[in-house]
N, CA, C and O atoms as a CHARMM CRD file, in Angstrom:
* protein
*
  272
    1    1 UNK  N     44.00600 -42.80500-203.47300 PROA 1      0.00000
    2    1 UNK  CA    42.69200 -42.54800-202.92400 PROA 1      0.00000
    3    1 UNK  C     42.00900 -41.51800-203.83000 PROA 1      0.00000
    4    1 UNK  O     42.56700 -40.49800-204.23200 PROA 1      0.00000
    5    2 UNK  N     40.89200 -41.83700-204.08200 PROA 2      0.00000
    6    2 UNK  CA    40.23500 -41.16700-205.34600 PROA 2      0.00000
    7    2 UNK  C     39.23600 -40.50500-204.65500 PROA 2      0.00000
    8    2 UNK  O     38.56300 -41.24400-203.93700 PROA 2      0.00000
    9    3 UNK  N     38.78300 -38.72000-204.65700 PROA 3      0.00000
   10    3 UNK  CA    38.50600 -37.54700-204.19700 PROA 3      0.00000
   11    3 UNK  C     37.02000 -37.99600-204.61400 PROA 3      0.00000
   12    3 UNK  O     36.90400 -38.63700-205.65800 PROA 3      0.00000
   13    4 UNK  N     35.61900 -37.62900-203.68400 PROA 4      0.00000
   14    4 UNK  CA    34.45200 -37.67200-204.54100 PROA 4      0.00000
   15    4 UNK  C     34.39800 -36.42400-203.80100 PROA 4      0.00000
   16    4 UNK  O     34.96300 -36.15100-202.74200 PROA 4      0.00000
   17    5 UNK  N     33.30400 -35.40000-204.82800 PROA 5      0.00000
   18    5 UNK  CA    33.03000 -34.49100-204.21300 PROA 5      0.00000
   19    5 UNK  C     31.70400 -34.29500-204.12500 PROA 5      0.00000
   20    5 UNK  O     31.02800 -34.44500-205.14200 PROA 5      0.00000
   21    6 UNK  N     31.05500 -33.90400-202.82200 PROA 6      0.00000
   22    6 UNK  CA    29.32400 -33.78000-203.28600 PROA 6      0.00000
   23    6 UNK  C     29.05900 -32.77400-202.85000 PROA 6      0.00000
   24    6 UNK  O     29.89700 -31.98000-202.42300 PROA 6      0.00000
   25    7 UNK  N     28.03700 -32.61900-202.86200 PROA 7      0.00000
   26    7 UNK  CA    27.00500 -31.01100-203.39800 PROA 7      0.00000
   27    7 UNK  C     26.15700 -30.62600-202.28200 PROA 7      0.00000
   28    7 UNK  O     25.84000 -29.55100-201.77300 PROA 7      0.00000
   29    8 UNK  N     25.90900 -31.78000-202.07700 PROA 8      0.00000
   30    8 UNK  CA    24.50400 -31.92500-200.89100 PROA 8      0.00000
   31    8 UNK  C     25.39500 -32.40300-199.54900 PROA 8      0.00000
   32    8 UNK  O     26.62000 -32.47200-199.65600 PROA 8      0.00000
   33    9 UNK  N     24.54500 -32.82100-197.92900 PROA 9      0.00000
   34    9 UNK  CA    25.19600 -32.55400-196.71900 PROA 9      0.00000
   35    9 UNK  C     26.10400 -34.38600-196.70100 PROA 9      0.00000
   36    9 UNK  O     27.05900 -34.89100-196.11000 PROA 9      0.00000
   37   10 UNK  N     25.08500 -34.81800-197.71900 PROA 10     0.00000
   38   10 UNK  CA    25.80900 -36.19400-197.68600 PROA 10     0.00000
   39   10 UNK  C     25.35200 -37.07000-198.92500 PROA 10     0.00000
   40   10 UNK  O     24.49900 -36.58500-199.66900 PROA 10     0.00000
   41   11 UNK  N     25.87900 -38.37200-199.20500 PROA 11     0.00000
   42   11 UNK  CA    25.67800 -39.22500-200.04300 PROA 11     0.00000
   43   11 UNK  C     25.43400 -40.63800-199.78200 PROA 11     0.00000
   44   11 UNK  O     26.37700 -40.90900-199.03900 PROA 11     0.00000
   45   12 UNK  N     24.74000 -41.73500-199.93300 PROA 12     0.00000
   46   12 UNK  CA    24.78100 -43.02000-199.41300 PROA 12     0.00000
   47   12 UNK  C     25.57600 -43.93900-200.60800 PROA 12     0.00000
   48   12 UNK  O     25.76300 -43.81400-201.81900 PROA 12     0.00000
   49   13 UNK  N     25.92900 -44.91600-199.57900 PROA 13     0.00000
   50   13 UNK  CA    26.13800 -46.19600-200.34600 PROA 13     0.00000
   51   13 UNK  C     26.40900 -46.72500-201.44500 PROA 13     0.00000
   52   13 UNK  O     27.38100 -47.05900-202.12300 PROA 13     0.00000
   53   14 UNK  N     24.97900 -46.71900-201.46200 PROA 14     0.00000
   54   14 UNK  CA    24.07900 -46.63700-202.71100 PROA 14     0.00000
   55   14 UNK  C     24.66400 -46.18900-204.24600 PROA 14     0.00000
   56   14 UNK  O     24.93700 -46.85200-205.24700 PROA 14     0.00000
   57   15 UNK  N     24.72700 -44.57000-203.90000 PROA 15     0.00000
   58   15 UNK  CA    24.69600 -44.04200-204.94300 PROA 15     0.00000
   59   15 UNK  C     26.24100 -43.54000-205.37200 PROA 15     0.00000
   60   15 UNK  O     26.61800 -43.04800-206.43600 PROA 15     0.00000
   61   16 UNK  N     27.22100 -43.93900-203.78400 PROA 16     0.00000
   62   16 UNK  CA    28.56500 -44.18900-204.26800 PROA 16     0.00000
   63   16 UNK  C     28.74700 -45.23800-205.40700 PROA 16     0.00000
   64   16 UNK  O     29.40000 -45.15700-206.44700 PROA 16     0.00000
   65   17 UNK  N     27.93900 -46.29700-204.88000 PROA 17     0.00000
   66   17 UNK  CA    28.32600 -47.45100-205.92100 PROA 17     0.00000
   67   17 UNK  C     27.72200 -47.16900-207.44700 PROA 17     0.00000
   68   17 UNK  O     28.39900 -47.53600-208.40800 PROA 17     0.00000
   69   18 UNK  N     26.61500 -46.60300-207.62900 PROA 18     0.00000
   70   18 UNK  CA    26.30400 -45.99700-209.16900 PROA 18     0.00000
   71   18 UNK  C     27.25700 -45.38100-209.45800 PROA 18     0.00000
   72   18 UNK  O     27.90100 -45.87300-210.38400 PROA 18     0.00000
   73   19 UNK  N     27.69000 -44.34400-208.97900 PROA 19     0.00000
   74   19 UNK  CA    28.53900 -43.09100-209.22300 PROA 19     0.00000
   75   19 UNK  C     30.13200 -43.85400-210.28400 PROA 19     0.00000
   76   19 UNK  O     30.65700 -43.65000-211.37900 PROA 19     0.00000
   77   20 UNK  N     30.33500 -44.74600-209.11600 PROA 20     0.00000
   78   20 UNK  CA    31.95900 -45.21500-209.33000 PROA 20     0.00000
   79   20 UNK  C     31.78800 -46.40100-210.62500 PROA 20     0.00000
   80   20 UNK  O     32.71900 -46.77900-211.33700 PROA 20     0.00000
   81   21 UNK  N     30.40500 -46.85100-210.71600 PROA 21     0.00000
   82   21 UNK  CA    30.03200 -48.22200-211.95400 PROA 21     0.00000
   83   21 UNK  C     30.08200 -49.30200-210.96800 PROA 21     0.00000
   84   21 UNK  O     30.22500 -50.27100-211.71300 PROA 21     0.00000
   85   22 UNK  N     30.05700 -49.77300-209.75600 PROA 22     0.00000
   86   22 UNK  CA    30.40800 -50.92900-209.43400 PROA 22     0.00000
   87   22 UNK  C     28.90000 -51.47700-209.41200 PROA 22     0.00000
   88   22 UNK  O     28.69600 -52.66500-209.16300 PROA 22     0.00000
   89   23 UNK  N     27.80200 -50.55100-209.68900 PROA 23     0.00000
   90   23 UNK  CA    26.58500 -50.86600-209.92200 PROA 23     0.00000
   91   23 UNK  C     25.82000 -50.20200-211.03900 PROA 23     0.00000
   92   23 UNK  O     25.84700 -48.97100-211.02300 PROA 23     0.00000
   93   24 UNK  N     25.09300 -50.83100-212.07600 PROA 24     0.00000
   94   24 UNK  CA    24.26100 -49.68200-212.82900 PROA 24     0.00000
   95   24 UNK  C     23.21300 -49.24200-212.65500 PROA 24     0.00000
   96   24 UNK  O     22.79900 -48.26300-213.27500 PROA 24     0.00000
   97   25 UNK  N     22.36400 -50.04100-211.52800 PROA 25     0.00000
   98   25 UNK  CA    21.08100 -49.94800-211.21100 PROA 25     0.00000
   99   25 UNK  C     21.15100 -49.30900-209.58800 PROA 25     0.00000
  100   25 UNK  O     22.31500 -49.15700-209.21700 PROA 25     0.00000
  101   26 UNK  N     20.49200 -49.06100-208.94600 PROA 26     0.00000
  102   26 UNK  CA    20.60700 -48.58000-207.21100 PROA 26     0.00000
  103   26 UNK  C     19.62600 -49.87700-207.62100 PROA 26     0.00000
  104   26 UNK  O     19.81300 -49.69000-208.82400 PROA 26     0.00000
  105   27 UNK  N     19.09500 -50.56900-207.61000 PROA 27     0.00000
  106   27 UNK  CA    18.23000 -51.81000-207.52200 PROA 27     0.00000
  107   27 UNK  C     19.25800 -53.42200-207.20500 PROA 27     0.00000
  108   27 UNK  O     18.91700 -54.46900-206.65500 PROA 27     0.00000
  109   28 UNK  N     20.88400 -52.91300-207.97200 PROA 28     0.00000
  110   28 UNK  CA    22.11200 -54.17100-207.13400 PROA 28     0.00000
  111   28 UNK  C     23.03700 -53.89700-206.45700 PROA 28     0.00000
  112   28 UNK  O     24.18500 -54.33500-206.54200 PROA 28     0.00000
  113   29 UNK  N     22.44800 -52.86900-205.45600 PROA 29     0.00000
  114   29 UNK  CA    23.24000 -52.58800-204.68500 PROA 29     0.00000
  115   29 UNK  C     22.70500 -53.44300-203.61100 PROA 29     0.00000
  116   29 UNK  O     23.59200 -54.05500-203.01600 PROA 29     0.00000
  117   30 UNK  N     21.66000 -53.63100-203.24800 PROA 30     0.00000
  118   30 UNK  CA    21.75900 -55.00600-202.32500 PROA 30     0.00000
  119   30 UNK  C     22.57100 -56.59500-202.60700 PROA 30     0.00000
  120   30 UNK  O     23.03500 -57.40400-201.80400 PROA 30     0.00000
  121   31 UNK  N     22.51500 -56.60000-203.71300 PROA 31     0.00000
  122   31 UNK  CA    23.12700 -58.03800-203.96100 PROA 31     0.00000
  123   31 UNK  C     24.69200 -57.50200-204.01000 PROA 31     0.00000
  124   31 UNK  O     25.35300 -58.02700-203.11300 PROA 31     0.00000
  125   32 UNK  N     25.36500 -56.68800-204.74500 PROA 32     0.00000
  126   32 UNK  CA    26.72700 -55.98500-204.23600 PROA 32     0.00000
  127   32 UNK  C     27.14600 -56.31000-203.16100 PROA 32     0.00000
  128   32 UNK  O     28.19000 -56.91900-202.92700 PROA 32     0.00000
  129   33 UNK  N     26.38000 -55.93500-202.44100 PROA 33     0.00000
  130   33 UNK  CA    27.26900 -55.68300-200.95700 PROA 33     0.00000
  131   33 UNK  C     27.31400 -57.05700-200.16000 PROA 33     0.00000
  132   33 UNK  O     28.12400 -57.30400-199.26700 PROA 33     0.00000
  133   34 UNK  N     26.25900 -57.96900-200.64800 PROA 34     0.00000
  134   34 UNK  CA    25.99700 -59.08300-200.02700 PROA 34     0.00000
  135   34 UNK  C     26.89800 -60.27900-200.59600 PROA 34     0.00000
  136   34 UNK  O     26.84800 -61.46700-200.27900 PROA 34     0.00000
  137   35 UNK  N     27.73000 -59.64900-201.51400 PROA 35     0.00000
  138   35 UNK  CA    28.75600 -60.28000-202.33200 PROA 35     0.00000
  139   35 UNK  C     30.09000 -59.80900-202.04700 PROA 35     0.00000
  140   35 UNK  O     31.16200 -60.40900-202.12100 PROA 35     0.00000
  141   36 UNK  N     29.77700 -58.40800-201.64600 PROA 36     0.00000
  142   36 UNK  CA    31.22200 -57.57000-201.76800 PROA 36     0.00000
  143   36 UNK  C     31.68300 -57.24500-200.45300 PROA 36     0.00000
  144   36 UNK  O     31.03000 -57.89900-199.64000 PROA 36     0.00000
  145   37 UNK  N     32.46500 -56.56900-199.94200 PROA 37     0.00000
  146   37 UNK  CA    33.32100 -56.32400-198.47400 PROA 37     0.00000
  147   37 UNK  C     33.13200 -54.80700-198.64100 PROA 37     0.00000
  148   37 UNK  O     33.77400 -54.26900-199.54300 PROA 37     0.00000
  149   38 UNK  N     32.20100 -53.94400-197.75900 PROA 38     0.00000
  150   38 UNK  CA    33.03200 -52.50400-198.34000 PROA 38     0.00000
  151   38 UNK  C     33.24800 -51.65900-196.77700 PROA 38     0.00000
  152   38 UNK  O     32.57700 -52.06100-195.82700 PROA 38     0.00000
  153   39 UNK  N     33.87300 -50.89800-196.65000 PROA 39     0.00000
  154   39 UNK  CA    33.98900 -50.35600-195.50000 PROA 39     0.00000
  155   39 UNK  C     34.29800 -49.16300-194.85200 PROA 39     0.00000
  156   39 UNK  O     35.51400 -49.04800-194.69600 PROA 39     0.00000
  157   40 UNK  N     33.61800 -48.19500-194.40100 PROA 40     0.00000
  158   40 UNK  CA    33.98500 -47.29400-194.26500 PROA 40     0.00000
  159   40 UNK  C     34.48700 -46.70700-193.02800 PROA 40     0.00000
  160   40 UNK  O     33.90900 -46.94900-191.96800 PROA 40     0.00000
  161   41 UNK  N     35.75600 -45.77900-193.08700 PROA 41     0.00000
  162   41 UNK  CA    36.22400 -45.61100-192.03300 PROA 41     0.00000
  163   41 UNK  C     37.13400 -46.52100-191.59100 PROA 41     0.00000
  164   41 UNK  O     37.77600 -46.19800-190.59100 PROA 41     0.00000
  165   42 UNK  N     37.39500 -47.82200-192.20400 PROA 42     0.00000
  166   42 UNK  CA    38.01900 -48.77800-191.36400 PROA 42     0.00000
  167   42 UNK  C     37.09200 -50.19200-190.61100 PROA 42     0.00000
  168   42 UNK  O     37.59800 -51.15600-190.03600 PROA 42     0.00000
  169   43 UNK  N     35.58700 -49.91700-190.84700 PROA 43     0.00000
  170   43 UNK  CA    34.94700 -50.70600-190.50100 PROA 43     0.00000
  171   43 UNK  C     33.98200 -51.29900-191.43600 PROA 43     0.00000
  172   43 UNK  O     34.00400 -50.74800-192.53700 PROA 43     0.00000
  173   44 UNK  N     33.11900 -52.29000-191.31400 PROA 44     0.00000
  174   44 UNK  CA    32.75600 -52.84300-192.35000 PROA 44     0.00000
  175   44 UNK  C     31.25700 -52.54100-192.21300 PROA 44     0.00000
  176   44 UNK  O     30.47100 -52.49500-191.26600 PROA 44     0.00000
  177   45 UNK  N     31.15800 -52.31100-193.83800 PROA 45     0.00000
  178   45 UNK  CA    29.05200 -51.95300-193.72300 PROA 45     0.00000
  179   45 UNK  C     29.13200 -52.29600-194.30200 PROA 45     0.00000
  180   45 UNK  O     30.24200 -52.52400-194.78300 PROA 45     0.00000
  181   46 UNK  N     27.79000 -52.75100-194.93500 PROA 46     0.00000
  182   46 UNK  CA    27.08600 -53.50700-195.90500 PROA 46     0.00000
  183   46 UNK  C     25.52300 -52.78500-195.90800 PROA 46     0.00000
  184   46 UNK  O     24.64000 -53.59100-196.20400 PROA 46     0.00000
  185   47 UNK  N     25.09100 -51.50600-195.64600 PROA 47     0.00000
  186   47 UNK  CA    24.02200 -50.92100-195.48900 PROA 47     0.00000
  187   47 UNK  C     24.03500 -49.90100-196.73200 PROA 47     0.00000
  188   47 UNK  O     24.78400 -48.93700-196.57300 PROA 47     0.00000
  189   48 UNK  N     23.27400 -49.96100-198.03500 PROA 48     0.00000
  190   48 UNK  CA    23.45400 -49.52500-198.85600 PROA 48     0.00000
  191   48 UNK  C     22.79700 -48.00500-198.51100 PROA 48     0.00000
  192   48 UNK  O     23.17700 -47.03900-199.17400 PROA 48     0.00000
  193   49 UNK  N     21.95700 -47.86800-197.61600 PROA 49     0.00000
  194   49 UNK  CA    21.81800 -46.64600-197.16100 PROA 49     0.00000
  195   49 UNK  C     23.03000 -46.12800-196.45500 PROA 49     0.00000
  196   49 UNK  O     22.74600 -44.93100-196.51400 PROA 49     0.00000
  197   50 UNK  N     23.91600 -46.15900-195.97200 PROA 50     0.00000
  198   50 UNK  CA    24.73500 -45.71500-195.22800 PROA 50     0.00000
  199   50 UNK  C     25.16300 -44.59300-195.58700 PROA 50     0.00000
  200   50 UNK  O     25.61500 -44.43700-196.72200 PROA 50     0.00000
  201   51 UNK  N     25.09400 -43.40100-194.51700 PROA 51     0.00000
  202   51 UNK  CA    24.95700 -42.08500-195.25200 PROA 51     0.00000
  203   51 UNK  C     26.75300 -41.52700-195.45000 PROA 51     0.00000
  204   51 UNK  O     27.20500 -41.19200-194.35500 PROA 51     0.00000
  205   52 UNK  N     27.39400 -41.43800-196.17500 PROA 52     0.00000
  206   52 UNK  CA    28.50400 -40.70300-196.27200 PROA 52     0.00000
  207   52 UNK  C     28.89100 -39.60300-196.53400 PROA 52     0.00000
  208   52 UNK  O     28.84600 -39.09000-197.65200 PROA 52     0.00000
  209   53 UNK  N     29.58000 -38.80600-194.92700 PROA 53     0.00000
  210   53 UNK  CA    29.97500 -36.95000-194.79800 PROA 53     0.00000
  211   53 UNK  C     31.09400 -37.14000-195.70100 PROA 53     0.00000
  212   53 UNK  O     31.40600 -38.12500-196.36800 PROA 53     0.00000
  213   54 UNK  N     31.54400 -36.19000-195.60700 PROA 54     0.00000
  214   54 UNK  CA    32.49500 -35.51300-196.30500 PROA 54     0.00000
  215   54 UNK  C     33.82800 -35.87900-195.14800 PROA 54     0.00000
  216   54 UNK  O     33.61300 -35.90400-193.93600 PROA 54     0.00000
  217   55 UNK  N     35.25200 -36.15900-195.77100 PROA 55     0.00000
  218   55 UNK  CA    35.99200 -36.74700-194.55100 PROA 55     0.00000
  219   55 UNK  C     35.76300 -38.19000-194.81200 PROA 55     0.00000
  220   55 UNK  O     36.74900 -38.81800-195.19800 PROA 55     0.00000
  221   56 UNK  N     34.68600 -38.80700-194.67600 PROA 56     0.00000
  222   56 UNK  CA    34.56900 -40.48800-194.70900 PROA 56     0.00000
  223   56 UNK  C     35.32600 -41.05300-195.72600 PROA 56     0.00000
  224   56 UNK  O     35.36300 -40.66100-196.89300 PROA 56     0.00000
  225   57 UNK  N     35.97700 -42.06400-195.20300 PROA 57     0.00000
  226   57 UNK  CA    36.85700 -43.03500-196.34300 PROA 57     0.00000
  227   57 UNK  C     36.31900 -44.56300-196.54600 PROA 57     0.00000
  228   57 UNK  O     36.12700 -45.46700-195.73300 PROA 57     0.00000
  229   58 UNK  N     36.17700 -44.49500-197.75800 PROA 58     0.00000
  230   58 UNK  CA    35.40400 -45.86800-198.06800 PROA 58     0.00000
  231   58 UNK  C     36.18600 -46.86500-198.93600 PROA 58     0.00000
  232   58 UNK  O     36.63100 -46.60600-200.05500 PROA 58     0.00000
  233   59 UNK  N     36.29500 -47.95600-198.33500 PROA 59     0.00000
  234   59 UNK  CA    37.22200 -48.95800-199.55400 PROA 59     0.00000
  235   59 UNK  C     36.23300 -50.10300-199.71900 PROA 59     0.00000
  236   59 UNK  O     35.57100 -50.69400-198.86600 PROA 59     0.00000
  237   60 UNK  N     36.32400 -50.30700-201.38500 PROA 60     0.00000
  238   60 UNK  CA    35.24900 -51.81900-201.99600 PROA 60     0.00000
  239   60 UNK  C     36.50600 -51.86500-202.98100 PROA 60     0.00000
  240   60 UNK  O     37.12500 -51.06200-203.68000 PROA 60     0.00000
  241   61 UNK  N     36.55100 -53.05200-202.71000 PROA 61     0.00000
  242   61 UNK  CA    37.41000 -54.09600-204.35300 PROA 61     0.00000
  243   61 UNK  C     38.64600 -53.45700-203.87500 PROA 61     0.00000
  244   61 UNK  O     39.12000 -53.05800-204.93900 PROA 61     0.00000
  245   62 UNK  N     39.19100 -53.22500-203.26600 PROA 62     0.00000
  246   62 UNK  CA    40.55800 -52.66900-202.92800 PROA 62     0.00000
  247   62 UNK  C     40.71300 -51.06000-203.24400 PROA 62     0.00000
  248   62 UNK  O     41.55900 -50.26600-202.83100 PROA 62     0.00000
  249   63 UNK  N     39.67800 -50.88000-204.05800 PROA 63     0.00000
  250   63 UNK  CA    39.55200 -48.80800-204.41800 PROA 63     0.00000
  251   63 UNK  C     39.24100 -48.26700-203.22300 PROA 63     0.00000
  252   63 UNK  O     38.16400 -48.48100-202.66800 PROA 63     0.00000
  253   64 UNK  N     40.48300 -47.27400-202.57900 PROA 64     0.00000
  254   64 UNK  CA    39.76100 -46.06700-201.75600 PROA 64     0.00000
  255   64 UNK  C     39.36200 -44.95600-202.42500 PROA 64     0.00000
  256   64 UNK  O     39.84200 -44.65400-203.51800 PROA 64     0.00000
  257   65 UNK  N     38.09400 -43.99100-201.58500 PROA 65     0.00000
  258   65 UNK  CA    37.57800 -43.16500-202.08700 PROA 65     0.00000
  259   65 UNK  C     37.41600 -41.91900-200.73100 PROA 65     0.00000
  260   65 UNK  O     36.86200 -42.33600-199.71400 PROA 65     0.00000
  261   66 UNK  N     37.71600 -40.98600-200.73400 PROA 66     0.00000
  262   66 UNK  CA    37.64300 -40.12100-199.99100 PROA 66     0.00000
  263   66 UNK  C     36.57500 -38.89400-200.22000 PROA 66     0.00000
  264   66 UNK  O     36.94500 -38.06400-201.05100 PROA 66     0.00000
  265   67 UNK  N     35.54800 -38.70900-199.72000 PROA 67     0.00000
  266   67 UNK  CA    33.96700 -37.87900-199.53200 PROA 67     0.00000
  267   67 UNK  C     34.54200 -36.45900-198.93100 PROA 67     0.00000
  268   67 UNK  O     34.91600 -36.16600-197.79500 PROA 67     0.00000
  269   68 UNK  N     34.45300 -35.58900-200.31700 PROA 68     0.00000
  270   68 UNK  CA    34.93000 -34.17000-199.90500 PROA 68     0.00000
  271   68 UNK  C     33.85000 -33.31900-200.12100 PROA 68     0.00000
  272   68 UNK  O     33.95300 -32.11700-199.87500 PROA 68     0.00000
């Protein structure tokens, strides 16, 4: 499980998926997700806004990522 750490009270989706490369644009992160499975917590979103605290566990493509 791979540590992200952020700065600010939270992070979305979105900009997990820039962050990690599974997107280069925040402009395919809609088509991403509408392709991809990702889920946080154990449950499944597909809301590229979806805001992620710190604590939240997110898995896409089989990578977990843990929001510290």
């Amino acid at each position: 499980m791979k540590p992200i750490k952020i700065t600010t009270e939270y992070i979305t989706l979105q900009q997990l998926l820039k962050m990690e490369d599974f997107i280069s644009s925040g402009g395919q992160a809609k088509y991403f997700l509408a392709e991809n499975e990702a889920y946080i917590n154990n449950e499944p979103d597909n809301r590229r806004g979806r805001k992620l605290y710190s604590g939240d566990v997110v898995k896409i493509l089989n990578k977990e990522f843990v929001i510290e």
